[in-house]
Structures are given as structure tokens and as C-alpha cells.
Backbone as numpy.savetxt, mean C-alpha at the origin, in Angstrom:
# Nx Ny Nz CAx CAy CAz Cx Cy Cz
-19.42 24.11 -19.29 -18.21 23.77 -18.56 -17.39 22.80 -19.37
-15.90 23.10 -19.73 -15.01 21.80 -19.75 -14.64 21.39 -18.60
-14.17 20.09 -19.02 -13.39 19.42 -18.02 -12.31 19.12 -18.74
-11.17 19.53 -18.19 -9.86 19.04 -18.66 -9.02 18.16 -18.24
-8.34 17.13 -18.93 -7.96 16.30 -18.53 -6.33 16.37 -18.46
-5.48 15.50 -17.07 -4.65 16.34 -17.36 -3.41 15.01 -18.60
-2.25 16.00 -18.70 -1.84 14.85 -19.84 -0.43 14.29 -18.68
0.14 12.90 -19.56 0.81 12.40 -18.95 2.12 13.32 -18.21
2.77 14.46 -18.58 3.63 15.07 -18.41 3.38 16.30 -17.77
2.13 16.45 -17.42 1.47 17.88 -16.41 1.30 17.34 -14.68
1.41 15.67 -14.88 0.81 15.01 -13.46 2.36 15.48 -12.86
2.20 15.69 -11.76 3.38 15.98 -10.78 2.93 14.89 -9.75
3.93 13.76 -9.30 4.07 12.94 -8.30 4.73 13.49 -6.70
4.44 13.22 -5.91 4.87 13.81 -4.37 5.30 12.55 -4.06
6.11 12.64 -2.79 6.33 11.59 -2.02 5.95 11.71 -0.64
5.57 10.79 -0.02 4.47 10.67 0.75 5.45 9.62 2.13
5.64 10.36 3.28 6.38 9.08 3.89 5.30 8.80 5.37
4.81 7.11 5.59 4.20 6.79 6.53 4.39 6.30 7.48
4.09 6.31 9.29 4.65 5.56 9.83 3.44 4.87 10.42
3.71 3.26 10.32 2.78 2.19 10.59 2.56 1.82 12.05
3.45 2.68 13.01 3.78 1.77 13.96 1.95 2.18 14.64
1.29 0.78 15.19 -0.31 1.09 15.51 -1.17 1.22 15.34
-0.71 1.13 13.69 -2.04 1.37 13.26 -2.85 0.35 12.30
-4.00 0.79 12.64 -4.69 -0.80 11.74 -4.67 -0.71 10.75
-4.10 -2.07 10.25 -4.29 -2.39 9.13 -5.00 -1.91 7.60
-6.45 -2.67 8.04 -7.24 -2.26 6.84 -6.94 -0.66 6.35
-7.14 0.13 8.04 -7.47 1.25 7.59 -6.41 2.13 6.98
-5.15 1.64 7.52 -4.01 2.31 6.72 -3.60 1.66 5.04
-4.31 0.83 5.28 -3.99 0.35 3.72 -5.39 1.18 2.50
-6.56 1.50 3.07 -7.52 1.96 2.58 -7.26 3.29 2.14
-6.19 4.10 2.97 -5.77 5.50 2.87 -4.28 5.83 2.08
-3.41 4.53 1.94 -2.44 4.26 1.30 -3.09 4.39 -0.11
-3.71 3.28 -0.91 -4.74 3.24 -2.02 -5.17 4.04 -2.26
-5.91 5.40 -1.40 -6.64 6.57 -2.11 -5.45 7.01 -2.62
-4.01 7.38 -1.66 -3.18 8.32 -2.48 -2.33 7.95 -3.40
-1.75 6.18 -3.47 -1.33 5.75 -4.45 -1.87 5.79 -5.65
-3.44 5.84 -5.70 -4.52 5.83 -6.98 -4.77 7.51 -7.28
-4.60 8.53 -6.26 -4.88 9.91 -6.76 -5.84 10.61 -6.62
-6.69 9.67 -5.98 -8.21 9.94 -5.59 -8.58 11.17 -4.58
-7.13 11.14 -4.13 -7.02 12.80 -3.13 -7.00 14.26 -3.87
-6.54 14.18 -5.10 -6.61 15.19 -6.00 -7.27 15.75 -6.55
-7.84 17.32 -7.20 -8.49 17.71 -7.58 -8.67 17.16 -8.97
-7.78 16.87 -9.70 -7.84 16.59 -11.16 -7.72 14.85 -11.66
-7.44 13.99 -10.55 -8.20 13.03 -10.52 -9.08 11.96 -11.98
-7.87 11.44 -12.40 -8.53 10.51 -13.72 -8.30 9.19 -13.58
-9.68 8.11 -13.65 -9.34 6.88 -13.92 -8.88 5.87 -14.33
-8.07 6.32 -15.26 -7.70 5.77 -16.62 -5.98 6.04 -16.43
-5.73 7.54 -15.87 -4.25 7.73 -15.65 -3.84 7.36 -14.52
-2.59 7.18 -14.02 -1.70 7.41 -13.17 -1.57 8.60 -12.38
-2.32 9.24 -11.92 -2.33 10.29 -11.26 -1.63 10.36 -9.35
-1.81 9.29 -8.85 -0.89 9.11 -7.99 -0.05 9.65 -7.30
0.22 9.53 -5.63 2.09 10.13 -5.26 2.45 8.67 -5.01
3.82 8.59 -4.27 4.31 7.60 -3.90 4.55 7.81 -2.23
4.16 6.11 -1.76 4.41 6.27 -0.23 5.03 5.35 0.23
6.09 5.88 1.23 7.16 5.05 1.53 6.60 5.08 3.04
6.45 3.69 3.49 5.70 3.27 4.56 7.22 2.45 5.57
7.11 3.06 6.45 8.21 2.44 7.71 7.40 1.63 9.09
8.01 0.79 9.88 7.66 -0.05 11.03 6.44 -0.76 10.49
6.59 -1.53 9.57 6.01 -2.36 8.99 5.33 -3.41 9.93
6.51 -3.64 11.00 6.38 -5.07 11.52 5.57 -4.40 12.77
5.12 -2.89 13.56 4.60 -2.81 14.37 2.90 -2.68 13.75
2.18 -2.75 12.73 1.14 -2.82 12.06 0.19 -3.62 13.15
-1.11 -3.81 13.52 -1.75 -4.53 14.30 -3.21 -4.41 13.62
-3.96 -5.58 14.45 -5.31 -5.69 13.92 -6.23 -5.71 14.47
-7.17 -5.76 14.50 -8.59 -5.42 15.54 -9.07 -7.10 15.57
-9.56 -7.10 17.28 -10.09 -8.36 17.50 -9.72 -9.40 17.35
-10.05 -10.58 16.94 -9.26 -12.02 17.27 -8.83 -12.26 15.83
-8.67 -10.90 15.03 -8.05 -11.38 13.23 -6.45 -11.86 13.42
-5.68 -11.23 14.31 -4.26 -11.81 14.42 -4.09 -13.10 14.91
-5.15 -13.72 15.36 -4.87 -15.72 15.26 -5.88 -15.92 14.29
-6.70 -15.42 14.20 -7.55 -15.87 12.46 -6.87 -16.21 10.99
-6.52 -14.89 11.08 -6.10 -14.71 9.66 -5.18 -15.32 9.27
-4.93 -15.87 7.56 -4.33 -16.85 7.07 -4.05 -15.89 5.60
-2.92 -15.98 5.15 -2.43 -15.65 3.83 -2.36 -17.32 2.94
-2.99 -17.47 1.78 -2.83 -18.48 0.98 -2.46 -18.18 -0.32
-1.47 -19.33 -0.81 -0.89 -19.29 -1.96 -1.15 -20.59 -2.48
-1.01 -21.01 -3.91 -1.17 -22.13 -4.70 0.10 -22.13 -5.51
0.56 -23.36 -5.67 1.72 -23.69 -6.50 1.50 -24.27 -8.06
0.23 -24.63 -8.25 -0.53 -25.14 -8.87 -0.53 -26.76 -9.16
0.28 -27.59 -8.69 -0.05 -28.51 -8.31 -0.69 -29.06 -7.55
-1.29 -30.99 -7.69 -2.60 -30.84 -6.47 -1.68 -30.73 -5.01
-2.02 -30.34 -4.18 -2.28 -30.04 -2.68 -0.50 -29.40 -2.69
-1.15 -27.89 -3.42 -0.15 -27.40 -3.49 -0.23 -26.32 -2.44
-1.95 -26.06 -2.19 -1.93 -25.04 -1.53 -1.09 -24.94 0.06
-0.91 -23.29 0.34 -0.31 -23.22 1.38 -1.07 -21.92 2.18
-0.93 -22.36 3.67 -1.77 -21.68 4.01 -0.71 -21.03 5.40
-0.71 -19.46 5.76 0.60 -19.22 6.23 -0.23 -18.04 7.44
-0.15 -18.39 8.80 -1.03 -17.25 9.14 -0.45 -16.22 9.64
-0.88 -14.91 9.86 -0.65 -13.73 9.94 0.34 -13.32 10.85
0.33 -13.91 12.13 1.63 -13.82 13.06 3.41 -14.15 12.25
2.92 -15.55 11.68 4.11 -15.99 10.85 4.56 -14.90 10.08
3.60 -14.73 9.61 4.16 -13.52 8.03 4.55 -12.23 8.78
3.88 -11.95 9.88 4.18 -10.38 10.33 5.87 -10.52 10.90
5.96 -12.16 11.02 7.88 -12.07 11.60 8.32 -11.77 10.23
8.10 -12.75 9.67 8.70 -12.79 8.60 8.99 -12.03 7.66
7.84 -11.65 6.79 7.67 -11.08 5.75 6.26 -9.94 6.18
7.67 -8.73 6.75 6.24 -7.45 7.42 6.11 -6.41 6.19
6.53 -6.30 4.95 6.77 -6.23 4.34 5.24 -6.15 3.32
5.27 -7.75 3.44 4.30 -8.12 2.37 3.00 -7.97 3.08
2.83 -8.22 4.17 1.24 -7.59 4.93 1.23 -6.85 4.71
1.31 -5.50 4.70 0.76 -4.04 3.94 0.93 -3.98 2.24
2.13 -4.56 1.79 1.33 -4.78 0.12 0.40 -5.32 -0.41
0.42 -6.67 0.44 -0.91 -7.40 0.05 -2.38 -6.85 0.67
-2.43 -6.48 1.47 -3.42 -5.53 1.98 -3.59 -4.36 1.12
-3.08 -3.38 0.31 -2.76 -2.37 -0.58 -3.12 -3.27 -1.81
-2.41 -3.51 -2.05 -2.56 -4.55 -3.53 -4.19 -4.74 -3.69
-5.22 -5.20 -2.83 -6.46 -5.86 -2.89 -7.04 -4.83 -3.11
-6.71 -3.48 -2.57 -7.88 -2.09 -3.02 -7.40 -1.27 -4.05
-6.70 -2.31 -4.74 -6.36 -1.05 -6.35 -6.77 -1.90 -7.19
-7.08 -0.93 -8.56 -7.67 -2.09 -9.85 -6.81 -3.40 -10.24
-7.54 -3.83 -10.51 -7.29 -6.00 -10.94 -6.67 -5.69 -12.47
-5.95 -4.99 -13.01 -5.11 -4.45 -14.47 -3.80 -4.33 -14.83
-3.33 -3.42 -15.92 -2.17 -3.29 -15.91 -2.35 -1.90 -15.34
-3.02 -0.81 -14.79 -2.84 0.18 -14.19 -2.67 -0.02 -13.03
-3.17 -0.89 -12.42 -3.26 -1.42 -11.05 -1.49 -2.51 -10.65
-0.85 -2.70 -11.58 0.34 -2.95 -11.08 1.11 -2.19 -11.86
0.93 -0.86 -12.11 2.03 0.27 -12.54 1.70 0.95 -11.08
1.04 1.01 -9.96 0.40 1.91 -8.94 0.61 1.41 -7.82
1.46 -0.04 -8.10 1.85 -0.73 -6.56 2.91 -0.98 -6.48
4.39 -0.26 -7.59 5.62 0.04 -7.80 5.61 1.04 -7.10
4.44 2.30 -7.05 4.91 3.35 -5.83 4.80 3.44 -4.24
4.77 2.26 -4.30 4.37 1.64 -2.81 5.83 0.82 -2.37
6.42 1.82 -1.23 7.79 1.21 -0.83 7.45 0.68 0.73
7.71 -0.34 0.96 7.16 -1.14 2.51 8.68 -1.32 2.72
9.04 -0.75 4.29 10.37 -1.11 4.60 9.27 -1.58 6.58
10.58 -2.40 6.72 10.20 -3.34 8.19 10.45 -2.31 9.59
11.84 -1.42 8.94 12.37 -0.75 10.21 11.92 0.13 10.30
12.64 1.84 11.04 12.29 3.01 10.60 13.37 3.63 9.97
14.21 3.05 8.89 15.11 3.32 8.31 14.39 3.07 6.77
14.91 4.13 5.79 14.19 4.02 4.29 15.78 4.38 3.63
15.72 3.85 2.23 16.24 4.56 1.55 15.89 5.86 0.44
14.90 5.84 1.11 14.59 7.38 -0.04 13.95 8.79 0.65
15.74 9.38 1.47 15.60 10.56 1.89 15.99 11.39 1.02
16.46 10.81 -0.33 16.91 12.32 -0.93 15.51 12.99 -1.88
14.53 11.78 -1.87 13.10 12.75 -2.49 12.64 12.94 -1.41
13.13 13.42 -0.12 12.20 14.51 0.66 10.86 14.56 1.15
10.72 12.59 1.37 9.16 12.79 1.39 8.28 13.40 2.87
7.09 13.62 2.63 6.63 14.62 3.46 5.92 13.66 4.22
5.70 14.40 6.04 5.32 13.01 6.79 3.96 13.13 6.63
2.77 12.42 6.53 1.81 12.07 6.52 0.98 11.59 7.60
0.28 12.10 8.64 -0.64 11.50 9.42 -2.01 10.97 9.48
-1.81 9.71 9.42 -3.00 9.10 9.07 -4.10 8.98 10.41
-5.28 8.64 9.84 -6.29 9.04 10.72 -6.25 7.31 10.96
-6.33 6.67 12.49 -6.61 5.33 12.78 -8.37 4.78 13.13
């Protein structure tokens, strides 16, 4: 048997459009990651970009299981001392609904430079308005 690998200009990208409103977290971000990484595909390589892109809408209706929505805390460092900041999950879901599903996405793709060429195809909008109807993306139903 070969196995063939495919080359940079044979991968064909899809667009992939999601709607968040309900659904948990982890698990929509776990299923975001398989298809941003390619892992859904038959031809499937580690090393490439094999990937579609998914444009994810109602960002801000996203929810979480059990008492994680007063738990949970997003932290950042400024790198000075007591720089840290600690911002919890209600705050950010007004705020920045946006960045809860990237940063959630972001944590299950590789720690590389492949791993932030693969989280450029990841479009997080808050409303159910996108700007990218003219690539036609196809709706996607995710399993909760």
C-alpha cells in the first residue's frame, strides 16, 4: 500500500457556518478544532493545513454546564509584579463573546506556528449577522 500525501495546492478548504446559540461550550469548541485541524477528512495530515473554515454566530448565547458560569475566571499577565488579572466568565461573555469561543478553540489546537495559521480560520461574530455570505458557507449541526 501507498499512502499519499496530499500537496499544498490539492487541499480544498470549505466553509463551515455555526450557530452557538445553547450550546456548550467545551463541546462546541472540541468539534470546531476537529474541523479547523482536518481531522474530519479522509486524507488528513499532521504536519499540513488540511482544515475548512468556521464562521461561528450568537456567540454571546454560548452556555456552560453546572456552577462553571460563576467559577470560571479568564487570566492574563502584564508581566509586571501584580500584574496579573483575573476576569470571570459572565464579564467576558458581556463583553468580549467573541473571545470565549477562541480561547476555548485556541487551547485544543497545537502550541506552534501551525497551530496559529489554523485559528485565522476561525471567525467568532457576537450576533447572527456575519460577513462572509459570499463564500456560501454550509450550515453545520453540531451534536450538544
Amino acid at each position: 500500500m501507498k499512502t499519499d500525501t496530499p500537496k499544498a495546492g490539492q487541499i480544498r478548504h470549505d466553509w463551515y457556518l455555526v450557530d452557538a446559540e445553547d450550546l456548550v461550550l467545551g463541546r462546541l469548541a472540541t468539534q470546531i478544532a476537529t474541523i479547523l485541524r482536518g481531522k474530519n477528512k479522509p486524507y488528513f495530515t499532521p504536519h499540513l493545513d488540511t482544515g475548512d473554515y468556521v464562521v461561528v454566530i450568537n456567540a454571546e448565547k454560548v452556555r456552560l454546564t453546572g456552577n462553571k458560569e460563576l467559577q470560571k475566571t479568564y487570566q492574563r499577565y502584564s508581566g509586571y509584579p501584580s500584574g496579573r488579572r483575573e476576569i470571570p466568565f459572565k464579564r467576558m461573555l458581556q463583553e468580549k463573546p467573541e473571545e470565549v469561543i477562541t480561547h476555548a478553540v485556541r487551547g485544543m489546537l497545537p502550541k506552534n506556528s501551525l497551530g496559529r495559521q489554523i485559528i485565522t480560520k476561525l471567525k467568532v461574530y457576537a450576533g447572527n449577522k456575519h460577513p462572509h455570505t459570499a463564500q456560501n458557507p454550509k450550515p453545520l449541526a453540531l451534536v450538544n
